[in-house]
N, C-alpha and C positions, 0 to 999 in steps of 0.2 A: 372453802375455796379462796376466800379472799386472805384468807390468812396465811395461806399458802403462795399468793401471790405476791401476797408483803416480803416474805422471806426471801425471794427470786435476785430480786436487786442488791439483799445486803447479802448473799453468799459469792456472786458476782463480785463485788468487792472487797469480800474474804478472798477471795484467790486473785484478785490484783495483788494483795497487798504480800502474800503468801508468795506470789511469782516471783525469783530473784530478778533485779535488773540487767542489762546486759547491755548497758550502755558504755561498756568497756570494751577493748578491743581484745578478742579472740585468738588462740594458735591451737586449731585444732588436729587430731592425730590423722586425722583421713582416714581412722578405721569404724567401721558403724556400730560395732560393737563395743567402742569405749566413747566416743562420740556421745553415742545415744542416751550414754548414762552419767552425763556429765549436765548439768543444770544448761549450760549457753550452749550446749555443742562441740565443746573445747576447753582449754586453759584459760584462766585467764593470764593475760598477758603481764598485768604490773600489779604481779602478786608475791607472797613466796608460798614454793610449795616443796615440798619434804618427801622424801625417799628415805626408807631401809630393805637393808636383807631380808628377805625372810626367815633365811637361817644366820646360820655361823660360819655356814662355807665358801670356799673361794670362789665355788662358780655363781653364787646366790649373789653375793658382794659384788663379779665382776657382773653380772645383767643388770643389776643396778645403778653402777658407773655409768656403763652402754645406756641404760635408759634416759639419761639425764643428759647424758651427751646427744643424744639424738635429737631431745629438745631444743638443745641449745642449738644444733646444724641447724637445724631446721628455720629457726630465728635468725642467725648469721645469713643465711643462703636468704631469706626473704627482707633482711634490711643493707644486707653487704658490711654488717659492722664486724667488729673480733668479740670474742668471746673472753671473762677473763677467768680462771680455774685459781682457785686460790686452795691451799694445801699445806697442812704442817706436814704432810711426810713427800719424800724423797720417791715415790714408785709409781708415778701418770707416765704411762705407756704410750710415747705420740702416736705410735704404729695402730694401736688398738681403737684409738679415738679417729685417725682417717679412716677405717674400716667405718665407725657406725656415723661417717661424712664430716669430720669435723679437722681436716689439716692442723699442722702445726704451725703456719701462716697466719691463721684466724685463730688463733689462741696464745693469751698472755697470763703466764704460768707465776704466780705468785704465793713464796712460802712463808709464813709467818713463823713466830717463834710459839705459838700457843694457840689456844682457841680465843680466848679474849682479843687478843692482837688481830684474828682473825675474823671476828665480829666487824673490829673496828676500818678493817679495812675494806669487807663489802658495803658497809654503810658508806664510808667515803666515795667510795666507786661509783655507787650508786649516783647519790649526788654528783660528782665529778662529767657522770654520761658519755664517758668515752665508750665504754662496752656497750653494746649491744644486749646483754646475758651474762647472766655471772653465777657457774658453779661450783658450789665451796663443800666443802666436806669437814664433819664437825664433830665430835664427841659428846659434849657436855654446852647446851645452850637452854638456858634461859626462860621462863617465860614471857618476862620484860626485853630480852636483847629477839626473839620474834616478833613481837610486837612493833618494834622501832623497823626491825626490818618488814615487815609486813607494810608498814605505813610511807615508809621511803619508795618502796618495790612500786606503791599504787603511784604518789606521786610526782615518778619519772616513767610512770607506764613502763618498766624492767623487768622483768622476770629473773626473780632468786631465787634457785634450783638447790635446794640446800641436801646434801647427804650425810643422812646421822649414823654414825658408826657407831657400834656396837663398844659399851666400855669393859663389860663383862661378855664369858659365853652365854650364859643362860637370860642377859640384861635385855629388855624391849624396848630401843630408844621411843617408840611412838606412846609408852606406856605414859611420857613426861607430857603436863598439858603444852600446847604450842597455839598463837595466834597463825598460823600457817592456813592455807586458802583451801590448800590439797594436800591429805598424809598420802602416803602411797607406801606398798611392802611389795616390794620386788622378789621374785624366784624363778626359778628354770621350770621346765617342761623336760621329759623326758621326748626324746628322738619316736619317731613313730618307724617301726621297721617295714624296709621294703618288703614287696613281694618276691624276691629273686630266690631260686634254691642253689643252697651250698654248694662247691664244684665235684663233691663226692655224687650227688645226685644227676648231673647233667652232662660231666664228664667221666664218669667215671674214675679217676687215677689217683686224689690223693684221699686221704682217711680222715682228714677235719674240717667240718663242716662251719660256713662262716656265714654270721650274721651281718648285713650291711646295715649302717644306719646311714641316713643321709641329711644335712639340713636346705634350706629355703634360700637360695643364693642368687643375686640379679646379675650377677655376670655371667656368662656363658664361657669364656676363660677358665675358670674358679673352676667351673664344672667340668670342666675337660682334664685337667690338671688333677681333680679327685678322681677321673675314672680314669686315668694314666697310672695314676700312683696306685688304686684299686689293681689295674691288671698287674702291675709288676708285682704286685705282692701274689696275689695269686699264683702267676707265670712261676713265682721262685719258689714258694709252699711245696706247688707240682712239683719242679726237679728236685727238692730234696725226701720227697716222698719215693723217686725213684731214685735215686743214687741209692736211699736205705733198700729199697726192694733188691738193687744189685750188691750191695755191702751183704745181705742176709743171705743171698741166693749164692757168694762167692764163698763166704763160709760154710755152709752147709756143704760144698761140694770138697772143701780143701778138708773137713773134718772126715767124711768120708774116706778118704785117700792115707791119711794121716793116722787113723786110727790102730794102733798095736793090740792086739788079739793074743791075750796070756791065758798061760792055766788057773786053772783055778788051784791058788793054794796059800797058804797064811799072810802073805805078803799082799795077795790083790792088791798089783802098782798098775794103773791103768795111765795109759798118757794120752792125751786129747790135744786139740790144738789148742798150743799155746800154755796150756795148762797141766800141772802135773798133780794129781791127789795117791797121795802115802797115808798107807793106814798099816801100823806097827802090828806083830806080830799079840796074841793075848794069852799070858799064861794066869790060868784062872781067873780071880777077880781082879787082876794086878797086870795093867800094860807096861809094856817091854819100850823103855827109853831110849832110841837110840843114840848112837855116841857120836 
């Protein structure tokens, strides 16, 4: 028993030393589910931390912009600084970035000619302390230019939101070692479908059944405007399900009326609406050309 009580204190102190510190300042997601499993509760704040696709796809790629951007609103909106987005390409979308809260007021969009150049100018930045949050998108870094940034990010207490783009389709940017604080691999979720049944089932009148999908939206606007756009579509599906019900029902009836009634004899010319079938006379194995 005493021997077991010897051990009591020094495992106590195995898990002090084991506990990371958290004498750093915190941004955490407010959701409990990622929260929970983040060592402090949260980000840390004057770190860098790394994002990629999970795929190769556009939409994989774009949830991952929106992730990164979201960090950064959220950091803007809690010190009131701007944000600075550094980019060697030409395609940040303002409109898409106020969507996941990040105007184009609070953001200074800066393109380098390379990735190096691009390095060099988050590290400046950093230092410099104008931004608030600086997120950069990158191809090819380093293990030594993470490092420098990892160690500038602590400190000016920053947050360096770095996006590793894919250099090949099949290539893993997180596969490269990195001093980064947090990896992270970003991808979509599929839509969960309503319960709603098709308007073949509750109306009766057109013949194609529609799936609705919906997403998670905080404006009430937003959502008025999707079930606006939903019924027009519908509403016009409906009429041209019946315009075709009276296009079929007018032919059927003008066929009727139109239809020429011959004898039967080598010729069979039968004449239909709109259409005429000629079938030539046959003498033996050998049909009769006509002229």
């Amino acid at each position: 028993m005493s021997a077991l009580a010897s051990l009591a204190p020094s495992i106590a102190h195995l898990r002090t030393i084991a506990t990371p510190s958290t004498d750093y300042r915190i941004m955490p997601f407010g959701v409990d589910a990622i929260d929970s499993r983040l060592g402090a509760g949260g980000l840390r704040a004057g770190a860098l931390h790394e994002a990629t696709a999970r795929t190769g796809s556009l939409v994989d790629d774009a949830a991952t912009t929106l992730f990164l951007a979201g960090i950064a609103a959220r950091e803007a909106a809690n010190t009131g600084g701007v944000v600075l987005w550094a980019s060697c390409r030409a395609d940040l979308y303002a409109p898409g970035l106020a969507q996941a809260g990040l105007p184009s007021a609070s953001v200074i969009h800066a393109q380098p000619r390379d990735d190096a150049a691009l390095l060099a100018v988050i590290e400046d930045a950093v230092r410099d302390g104008t931004p608030c949050a600086i997120v950069a998108e990158a191809s090819k870094v380093s293990m030594v230019a993470t490092r420098r940034l990892q160690l500038v990010a602590a400190e000016a207490d920053m947050p360096v939101l770095l996006l590793r783009r894919r250099r090949g389709l099949n290539e893993d940017p997180l596969a490269e070692p990195s001093a980064a604080w947090t990896r992270w691999r970003i991808g979509t979720a599929s839509s969960e479908r309503l319960d709603v049944a098709g308007e073949r089932q509750h109306r009766g009148v057109a013949g194609d059944e529609f799936e609705i999908f919906a997403r998670c939206t905080r404006r009430g606007k937003r959502d008025r405007r999707t079930e606006h756009r939903l019924q027009n579509d519908l509403a016009a599906a409906r009429r041209r399900h019946q315009q075709q019900q009276r296009n079929d029902a007018g032919e059927d009836q003008r066929g009727d009326a139109e239809k020429v009634a011959l004898a039967e004899d080598a010729l069979r010319l039968r004449v239909l609406v709109g259409e005429i079938h000629v079938s030539p006379p046959s003498v033996g194995d050998r049909k009769v050309a006509w002229p």
